[in-house]
N, C-alpha and C positions, 0 to 999 in steps of 0.2 A: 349590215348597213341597211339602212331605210331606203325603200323603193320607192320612186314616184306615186307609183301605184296605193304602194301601204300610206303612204302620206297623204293624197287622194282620199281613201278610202276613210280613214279616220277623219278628217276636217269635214268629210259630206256627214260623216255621223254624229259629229256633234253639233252641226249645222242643224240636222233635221232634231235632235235632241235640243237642242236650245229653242227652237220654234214649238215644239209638244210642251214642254215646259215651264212657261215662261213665269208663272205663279213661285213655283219650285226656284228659280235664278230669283227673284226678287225677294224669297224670305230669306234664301242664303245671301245676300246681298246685305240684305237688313240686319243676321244675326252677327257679319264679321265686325260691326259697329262693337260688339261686345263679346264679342268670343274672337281669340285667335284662331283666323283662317274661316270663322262662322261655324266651327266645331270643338266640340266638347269630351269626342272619343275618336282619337284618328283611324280606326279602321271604318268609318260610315262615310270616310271624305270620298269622295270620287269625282275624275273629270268627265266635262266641266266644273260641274257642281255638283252636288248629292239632290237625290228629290226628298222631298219632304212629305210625307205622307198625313192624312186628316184621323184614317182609322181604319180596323183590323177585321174580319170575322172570318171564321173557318179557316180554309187556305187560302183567302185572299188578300189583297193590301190598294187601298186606295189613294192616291196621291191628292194634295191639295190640287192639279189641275186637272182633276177630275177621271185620272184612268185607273183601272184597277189592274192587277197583278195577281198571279198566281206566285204564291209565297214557296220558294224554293231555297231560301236561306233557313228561314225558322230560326231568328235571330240565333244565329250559329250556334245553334243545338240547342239551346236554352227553350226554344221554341218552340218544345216538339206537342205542346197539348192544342197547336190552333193558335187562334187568336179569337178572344172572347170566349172563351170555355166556358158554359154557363156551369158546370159544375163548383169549378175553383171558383167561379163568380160569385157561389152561392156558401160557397164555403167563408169566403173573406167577407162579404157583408156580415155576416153572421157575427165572424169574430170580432168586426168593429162595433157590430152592433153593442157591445159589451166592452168598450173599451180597446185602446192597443198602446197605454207606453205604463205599463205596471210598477215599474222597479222592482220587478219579482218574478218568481216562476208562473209556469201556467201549464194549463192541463195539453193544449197542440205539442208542447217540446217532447212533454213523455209518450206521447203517442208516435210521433215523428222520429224521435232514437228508436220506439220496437220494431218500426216501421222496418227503418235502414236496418238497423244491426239481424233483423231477423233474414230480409234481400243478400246483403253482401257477406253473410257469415261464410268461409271462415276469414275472408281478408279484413272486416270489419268485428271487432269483439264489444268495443265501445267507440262512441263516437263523439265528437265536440262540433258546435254550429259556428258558422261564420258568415260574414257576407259577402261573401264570392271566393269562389274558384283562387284566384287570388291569395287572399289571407288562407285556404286553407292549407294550399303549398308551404306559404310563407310559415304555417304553425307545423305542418309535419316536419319541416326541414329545420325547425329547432326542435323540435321532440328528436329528431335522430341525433343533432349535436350534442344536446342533455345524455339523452339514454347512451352514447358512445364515449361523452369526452372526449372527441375527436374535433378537427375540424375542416376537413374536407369534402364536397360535395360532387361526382361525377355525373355530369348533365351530357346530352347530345345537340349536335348542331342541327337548324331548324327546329331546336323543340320550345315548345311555347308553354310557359306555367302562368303567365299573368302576366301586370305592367310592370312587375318588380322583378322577374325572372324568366327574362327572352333571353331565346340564346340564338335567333333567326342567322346566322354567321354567311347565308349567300343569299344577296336579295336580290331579288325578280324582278324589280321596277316598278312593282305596285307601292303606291304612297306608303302604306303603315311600314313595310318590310324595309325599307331605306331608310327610315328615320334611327336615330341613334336611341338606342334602349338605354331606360336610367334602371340598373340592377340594383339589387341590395348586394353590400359588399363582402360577400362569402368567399371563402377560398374554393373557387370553380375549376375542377377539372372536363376539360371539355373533351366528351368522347365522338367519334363515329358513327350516326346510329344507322343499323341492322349492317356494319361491317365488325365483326369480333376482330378481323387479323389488324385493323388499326383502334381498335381501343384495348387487346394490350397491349399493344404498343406504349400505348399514351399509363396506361395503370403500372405498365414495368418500370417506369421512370419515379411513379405514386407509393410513397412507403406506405404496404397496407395496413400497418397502423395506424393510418392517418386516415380512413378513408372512414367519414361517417355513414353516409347514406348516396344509393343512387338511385335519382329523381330520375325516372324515365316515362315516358308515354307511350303505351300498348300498341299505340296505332296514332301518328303525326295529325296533329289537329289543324292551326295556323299552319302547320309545315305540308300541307299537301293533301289532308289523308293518305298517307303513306304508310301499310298495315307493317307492324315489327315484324321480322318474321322469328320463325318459334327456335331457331337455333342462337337466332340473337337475346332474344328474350329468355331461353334457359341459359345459356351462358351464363347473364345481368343475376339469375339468382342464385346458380352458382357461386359463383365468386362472393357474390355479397354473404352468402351462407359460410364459405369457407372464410373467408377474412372478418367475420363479426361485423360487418355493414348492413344497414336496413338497404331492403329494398323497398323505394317507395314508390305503386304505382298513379301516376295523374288520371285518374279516370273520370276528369271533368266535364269531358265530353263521349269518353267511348262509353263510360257505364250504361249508355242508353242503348248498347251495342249486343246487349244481351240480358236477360232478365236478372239476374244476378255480375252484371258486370260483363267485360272481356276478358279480362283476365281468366276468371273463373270460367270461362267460354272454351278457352284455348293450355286449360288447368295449371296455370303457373299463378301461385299465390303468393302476392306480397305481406311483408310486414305492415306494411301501412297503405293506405286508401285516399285518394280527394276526390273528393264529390262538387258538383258545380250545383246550378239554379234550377235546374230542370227537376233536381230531385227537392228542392222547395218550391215547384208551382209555376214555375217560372218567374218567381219573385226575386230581390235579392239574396239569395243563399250561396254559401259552400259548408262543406264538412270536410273534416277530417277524422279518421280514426283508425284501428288495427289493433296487434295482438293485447290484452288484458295488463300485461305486465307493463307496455311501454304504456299506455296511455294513461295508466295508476299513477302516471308522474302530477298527472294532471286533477289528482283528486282535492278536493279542497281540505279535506280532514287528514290526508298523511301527504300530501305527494308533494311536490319539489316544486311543480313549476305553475303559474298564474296565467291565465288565460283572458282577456279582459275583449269588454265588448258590448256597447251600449244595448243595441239590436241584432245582436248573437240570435236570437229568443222571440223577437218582433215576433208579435200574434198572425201578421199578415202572409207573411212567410213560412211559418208553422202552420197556420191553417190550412193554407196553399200545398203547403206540401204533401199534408193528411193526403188529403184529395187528390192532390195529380199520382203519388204513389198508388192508390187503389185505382187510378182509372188505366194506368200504363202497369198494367197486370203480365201476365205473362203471353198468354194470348194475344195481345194486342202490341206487347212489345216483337214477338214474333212475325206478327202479320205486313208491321211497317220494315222491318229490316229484310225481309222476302220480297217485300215490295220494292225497295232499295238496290235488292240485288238483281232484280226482275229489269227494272230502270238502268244500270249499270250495262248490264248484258246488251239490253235494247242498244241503248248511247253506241256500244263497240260496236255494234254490228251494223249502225250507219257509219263511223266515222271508217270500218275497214271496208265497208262498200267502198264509200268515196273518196278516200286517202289514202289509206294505208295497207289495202290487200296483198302489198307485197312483202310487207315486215311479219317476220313472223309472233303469234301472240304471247310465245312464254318470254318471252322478254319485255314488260311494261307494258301490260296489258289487264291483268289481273293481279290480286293481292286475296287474303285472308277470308274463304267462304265460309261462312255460317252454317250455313245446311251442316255440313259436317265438320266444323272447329278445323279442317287439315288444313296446313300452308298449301299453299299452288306456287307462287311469287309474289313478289313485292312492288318492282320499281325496273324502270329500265336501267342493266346491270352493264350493257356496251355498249360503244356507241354505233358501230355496224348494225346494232338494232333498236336504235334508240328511234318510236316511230312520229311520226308530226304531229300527231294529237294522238292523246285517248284518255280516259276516265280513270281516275283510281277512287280505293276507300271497302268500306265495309258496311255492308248495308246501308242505314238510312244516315250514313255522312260520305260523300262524293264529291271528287273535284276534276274539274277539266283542266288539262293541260296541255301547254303546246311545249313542241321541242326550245329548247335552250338555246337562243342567239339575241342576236339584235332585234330580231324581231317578234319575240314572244311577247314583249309587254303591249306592242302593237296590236298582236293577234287575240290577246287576252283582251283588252279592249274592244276592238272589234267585236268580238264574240259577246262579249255583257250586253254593249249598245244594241244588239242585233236581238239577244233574247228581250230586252227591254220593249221594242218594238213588235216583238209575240207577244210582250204580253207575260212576259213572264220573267219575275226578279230573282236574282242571285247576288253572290258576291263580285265584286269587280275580278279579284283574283280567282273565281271559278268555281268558288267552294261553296258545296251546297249540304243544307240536312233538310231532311224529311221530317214532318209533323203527322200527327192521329188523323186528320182530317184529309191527308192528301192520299188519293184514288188513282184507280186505273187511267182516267179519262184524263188527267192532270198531266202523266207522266206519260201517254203518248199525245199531248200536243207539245211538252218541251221533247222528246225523241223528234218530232214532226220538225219544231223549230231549228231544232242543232242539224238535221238534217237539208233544210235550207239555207243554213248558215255555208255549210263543206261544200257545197253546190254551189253558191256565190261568189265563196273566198277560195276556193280551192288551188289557182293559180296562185295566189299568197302564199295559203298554208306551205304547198311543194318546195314553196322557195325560200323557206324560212332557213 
């Protein structure tokens, strides 16, 4: 139940949020004249209103009423070269310079498949472009109906593949996760995820000749950053190896989680692979691809199946991608996820100062280290330990959480409005990635922030 207090506490923040503002209230005012609700992708809506921002460079973000921010989203991983990369800058002029809607091949796509397939081998053998993360689910997950004749698909609750293939099944109160998902209509078996004893349960009931392919996520994107952990995760190829099922992992957002992927991080390798935007530049892109034999379906001279798409192939995206692949090297993909885990560490060790010193850490406090690929834990597993706040994720993707009641959507709230006023942007729901540009100095002024946050609110937090 909602406290005076918590009630209090939000209406003075959107108070002072609506007076910082008020540029930002008057364009979302003016766009719901022609957008429902004045949006156009419901995860950017937030209360009161969304701000609206003029423009972007390095790690910062500057809002039409003139504040800037230290950029702590990284358009949710897509993000991750900056904003204003003069690299990709310089790559995409270039390719305009010379045209961009061909109705033909061009020389960025072949360069962009050696690019990927040489990175993700062995989970990628050939690969196919798309324009988001999105389509490229939606193409894997008919390549595994094809290649199986089957038609069953095993997903997990909270796992997020696109706007065709949410399966968010306990929402949190934040706007996106309440809204009813439109799926495409696949035979969905809905598993557990990182519990084996009830997904098979849910599979014992699933004739395994029926089961095509399971779409799972290495690590919960929308769902929390929630790392799998590696007994669930072998299990997933298990089975799918013994029952003739692809495994297909979503690596839309974790491939950024290690130079070669996370999977390959934590060496469980799937039949098939999706890639998001970040591996084209941060343009519109996705891919899909994996082992030789299934994506031969897709060849245009013997194979089965047609693959259509105007700007599969756009110069922009291809060009884009060249370039952010050679700039997010290996080195530098190492250097942001140490930083990431650096940042994590920091966050816990304010929020057990001033919260939660009494809970102990192996329960929801930690998940999936890099340094050395080993599980630790995942997620808070009881509720005797289940603590008021803390951080999860993997490396350079993290999310703040409060505990699960009435009043977590309050405290999430709370806590956004509060870094807003540092100074520093995130997701409403907590969820943060790190981009090439973001530093030491960045990442203890929001440590600094969340720490004057649990100081503030802490009487809430406890009584959440």
């Amino acid at each position: 139940m909602l406290t005076k207090g918590s009630q209090d506490a939000l209406a003075e923040a959107h108070a002072a949020y609506n007076a910082r503002n008020s540029s930002s209230l008057q364009a979302y005012l003016s766009s719901c004249k022609f957008l429902p609700g004045g949006n156009t992708r419901t995860v950017l809506h937030a209360l009161p209103f969304p701000l609206t921002f003029a423009s972007g460079s390095g790690c910062t973000l500057t809002s039409i009423d003139g504040d800037t921010y230290i950029d702590f989203l990284g358009e949710y991983t897509a993000g991750i070269y900056g904003h204003n990369n003069p690299t990709i800058r310089a790559a995409i002029n270039e390719a305009l310079d010379k045209g961009w809607s061909f109705g033909g091949n061009n020389m960025y796509e072949k360069e962009l498949a050696r690019l990927v397939c040489e990175r993700f081998r062995p989970a990628i053998e050939l690969v196919r472009f798309t324009n988001s993360g999105t389509e490229a689910n939606m193409m894997a997950v008919a390549a595994a109906l094809a290649w199986t004749g089957r038609k069953k698909i095993l997903v997990f609750d909270k796992g997020y593949h696109g706007a065709t293939l949410s399966f968010r099944s306990t929402p949190s109160g934040h706007v996106e996760e309440t809204k009813k998902d439109v799926n495409l209509p696949h035979e969905w078996v809905m598993g557990t995820y990182n519990d084996v004893e009830k997904t098979e349960e849910v599979l014992s009931t699933t004739p395994p000749e029926s089961l095509a392919a399971i779409l799972v996520e290495p690590m919960l994107g929308s769902g929390g950053a929630i790392a799998g952990s590696l007994p669930f995760l072998r299990f997933l190829r298990s089975y799918a190896s013994s029952h003739g099922a692809l495994l297909i992992f979503d690596e839309v957002m974790t491939s950024r989680l290690s130079h070669r992927g996370l999977g390959y991080k934590i060496g469980i390798h799937p039949d098939m692979m999706t890639l998001g935007k970040w591996v084209g530049g941060g343009m519109s892109f996705g891919a899909f691809g994996g082992r030789r034999d299934i994506m031969g379906m897709f060849d245009p001279r013997n194979g089965s199946l047609a693959h259509a798409g105007t700007f599969n192939n756009n110069v922009v995206s291809m060009a884009a991608g060249c370039a952010g692949c050679k700039i997010l090297d290996e080195e530098t993909t190492d250097r942001l996820n140490d930083l990431g885990e650096r940042m994590k560490q920091m966050v816990q060790d304010v929020i057990d100062k001033h919260v939660d010193s009494e809970v102990p850490r192996t329960n929801g406090h930690d998940s999936t280290h890099l340094s050395n690929g080993e599980e630790i834990t995942t997620q808070p597993q009881h509720s005797d330990t289940v603590p008021k706040m803390w951080i999860s994720g993997i490396g350079s993707i993290l999310a703040i959480h409060f505990a699960s009641s009435s009043m977590q959507p309050t405290l999430q709230s709370l806590y956004y409005h509060h870094m807003l006023t540092e100074g520093i942007y995130l997701a409403e729901r907590g969820f943060m990635a790190l981009n090439i540009e973001t530093n030491l100095e960045h990442v203890q002024a929001f440590v600094a922030a969340t720490g004057q946050f649990v100081e503030k609110y802490r009487d809430l937090i406890h009584g959440a």
